[in-house]
C-alpha positions in Angstrom: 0.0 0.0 0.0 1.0 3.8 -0.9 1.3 6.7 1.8 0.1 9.7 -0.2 0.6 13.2 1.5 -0.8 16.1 0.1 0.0 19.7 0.4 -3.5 21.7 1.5 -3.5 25.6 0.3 -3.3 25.3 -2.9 -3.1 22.0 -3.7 -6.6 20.5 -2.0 -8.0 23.3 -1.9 -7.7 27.1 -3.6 -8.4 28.7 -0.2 -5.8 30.4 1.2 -6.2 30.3 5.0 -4.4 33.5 5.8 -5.8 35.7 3.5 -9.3 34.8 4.4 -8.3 35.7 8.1 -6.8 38.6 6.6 -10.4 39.6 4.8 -11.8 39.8 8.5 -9.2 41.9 9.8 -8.6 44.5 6.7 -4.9 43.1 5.8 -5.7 40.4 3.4 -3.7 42.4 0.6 -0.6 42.5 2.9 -1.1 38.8 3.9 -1.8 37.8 -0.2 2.3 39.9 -0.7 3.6 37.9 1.9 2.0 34.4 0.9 3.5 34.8 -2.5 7.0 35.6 -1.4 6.9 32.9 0.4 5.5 30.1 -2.2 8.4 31.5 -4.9 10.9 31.1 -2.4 11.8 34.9 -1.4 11.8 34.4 2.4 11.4 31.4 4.2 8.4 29.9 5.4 9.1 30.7 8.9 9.6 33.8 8.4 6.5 34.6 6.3 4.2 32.9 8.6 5.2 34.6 12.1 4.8 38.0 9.9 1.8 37.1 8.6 0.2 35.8 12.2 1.3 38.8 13.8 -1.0 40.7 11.6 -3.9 39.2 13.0 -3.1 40.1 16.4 -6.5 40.9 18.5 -8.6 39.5 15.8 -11.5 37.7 17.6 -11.6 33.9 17.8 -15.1 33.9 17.1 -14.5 35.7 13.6 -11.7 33.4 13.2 -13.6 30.3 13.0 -16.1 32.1 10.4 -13.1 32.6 8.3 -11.7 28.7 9.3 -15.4 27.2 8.1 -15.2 29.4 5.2 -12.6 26.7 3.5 -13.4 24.2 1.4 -11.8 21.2 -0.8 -11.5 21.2 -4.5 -13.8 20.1 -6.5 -13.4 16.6 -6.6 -10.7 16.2 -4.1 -13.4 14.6 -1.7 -13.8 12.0 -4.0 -10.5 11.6 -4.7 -9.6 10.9 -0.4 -12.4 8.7 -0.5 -11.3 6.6 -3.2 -8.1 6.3 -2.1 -8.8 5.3 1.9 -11.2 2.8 0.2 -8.2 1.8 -1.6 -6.5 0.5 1.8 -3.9 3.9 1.5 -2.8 6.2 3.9 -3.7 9.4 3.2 -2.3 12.6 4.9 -2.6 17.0 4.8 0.6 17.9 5.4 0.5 22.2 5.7 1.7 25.1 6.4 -1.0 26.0 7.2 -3.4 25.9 10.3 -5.8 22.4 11.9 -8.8 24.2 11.9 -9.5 25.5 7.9 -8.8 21.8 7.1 -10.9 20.3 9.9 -13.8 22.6 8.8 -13.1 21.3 5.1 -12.8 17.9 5.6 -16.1 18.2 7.9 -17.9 19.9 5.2 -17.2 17.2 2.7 -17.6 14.7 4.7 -14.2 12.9 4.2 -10.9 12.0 6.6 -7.8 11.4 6.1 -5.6 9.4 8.3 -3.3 12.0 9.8 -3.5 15.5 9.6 0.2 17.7 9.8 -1.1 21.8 10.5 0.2 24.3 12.5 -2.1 26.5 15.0 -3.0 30.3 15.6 -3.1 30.7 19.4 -5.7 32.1 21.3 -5.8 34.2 24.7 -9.2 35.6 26.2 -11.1 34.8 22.9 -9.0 36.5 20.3 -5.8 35.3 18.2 -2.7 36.6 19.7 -0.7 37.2 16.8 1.6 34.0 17.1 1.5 30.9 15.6 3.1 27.3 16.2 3.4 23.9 15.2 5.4 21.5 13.7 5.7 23.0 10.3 6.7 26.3 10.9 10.4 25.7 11.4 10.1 22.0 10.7 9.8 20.5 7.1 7.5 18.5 5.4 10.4 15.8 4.6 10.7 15.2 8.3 7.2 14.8 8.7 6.7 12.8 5.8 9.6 10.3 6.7 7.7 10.6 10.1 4.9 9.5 8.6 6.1 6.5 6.2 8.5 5.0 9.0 5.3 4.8 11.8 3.0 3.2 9.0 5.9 1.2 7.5 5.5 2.2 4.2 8.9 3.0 2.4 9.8 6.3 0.9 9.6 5.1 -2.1 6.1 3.9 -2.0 5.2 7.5 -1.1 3.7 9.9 -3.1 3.7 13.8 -2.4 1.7 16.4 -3.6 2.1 20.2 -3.6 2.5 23.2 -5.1 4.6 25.4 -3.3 8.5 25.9 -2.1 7.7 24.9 1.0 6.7 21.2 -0.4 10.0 21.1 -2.2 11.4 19.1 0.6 8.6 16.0 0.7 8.3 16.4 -3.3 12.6 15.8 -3.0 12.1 12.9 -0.8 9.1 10.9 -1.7 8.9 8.5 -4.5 6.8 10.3 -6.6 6.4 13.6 -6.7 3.7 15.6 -8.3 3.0 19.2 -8.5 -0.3 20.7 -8.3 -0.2 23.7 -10.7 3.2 24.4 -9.3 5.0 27.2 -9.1 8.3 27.7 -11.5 10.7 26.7 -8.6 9.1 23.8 -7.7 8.0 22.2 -11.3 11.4 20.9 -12.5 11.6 18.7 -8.7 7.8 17.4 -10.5 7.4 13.8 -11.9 4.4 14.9 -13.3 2.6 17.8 -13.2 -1.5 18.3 -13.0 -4.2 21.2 -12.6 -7.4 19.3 -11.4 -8.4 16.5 -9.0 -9.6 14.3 -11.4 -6.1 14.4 -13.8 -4.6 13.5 -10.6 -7.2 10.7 -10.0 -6.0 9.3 -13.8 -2.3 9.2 -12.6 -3.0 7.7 -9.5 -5.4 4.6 -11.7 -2.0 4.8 -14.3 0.5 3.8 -11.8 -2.1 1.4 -10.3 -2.7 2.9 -7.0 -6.3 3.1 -7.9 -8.5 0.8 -10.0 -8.3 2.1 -13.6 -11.4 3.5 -15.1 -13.8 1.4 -18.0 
């Protein structure tokens, strides 16, 4: 069986966490400059996501989770996570980005993966403090996806990895196969293949046999 880790802003879904936050609090424009900086490589992702929290400093919690619920999946991706947990898989979100936009996805759609890798905003007398932390905001997705495949014992090169940003160069370095979700220019030469909707990705996922091919 396969362990297939997937990237979420940008890749599962086209909401960007931050920036929707951002809409609530007036700075989404400065969050959106920062976000792409950061996905071509400009600043590290460390960097642009302790900027980017600190922004949201006093926002309430309340209006947080408003913005968090407003994030959905792809079209398709549901589908796609389904299909492949029915497959006997191991499927995984590993992001930047933060537990509760992909828990209100996921719930929305109905769907789970196995594991979920997110950072948090923290909260203090119900509003977001303007700090963030987790395991990857100075950690990297290789580590977590080695993590992953050496708890489920599923080698490396039975992993597959998908993203679309610089900070999914390290898993899309390591894993087996490596695909990139309309990636950016930095990241598409590290690609095995390259796709722009969920159900291309579905067709490379039947090609290489990982799910049933289609009649």
């Amino acid at each position: 069986m396969a362990l297939v880790a997937f990237d979420f802003d940008g890749t599962l879904s086209d909401s960007e966490m931050l920036v929707l936050l951002g809409e609530k609090y007036g700075v989404a424009e400065e969050i959106g400059d920062i976000t792409a900086r950061a996905m071509r490589g400009e600043l590290s992702y460390a960097e642009s996501l302790y900027e980017r929290a600190a922004m949201l400093d006093g926002l309430s919690d309340d209006v947080a989770q408003a913005a968090f619920d407003e994030v959905e999946l792809r079209t398709g991706a549901a589908d796609l996570i389904g299909a492949l947990n029915d497959a006997g898989h191991t499927t995984a979100i590993l992001t930047g980005g933060f537990d509760r936009g992909v828990e209100a996805a996921l719930a929305k759609e109905g769907v789970e993966v196995d594991e979920i890798v997110a950072n948090r905003l923290l909260v203090e007398d119900g509003a977001l403090t303007g700090e963030a932390d987790g395991p990857l905001i100075e950690g990297t997705k290789d580590d977590a996806l080695e993590a992953l495949c050496e708890r489920e014992g599923v080698d490396l090169a039975d992993a597959w990895a998908i993203g679309d940003g610089a900070n999914d160069l390290p898993m899309l370095k390591v894993a087996g196969h490596a695909v990139g979700f309309v990636p950016k220019d930095a990241v598409r030469p590290h690609c095995d293949v390259v796709v722009s909707r969920m159900d291309r990705l579905a067709m490379v996922f039947a090609e290489a046999g990982v799910l049933p091919g289609r009649e």
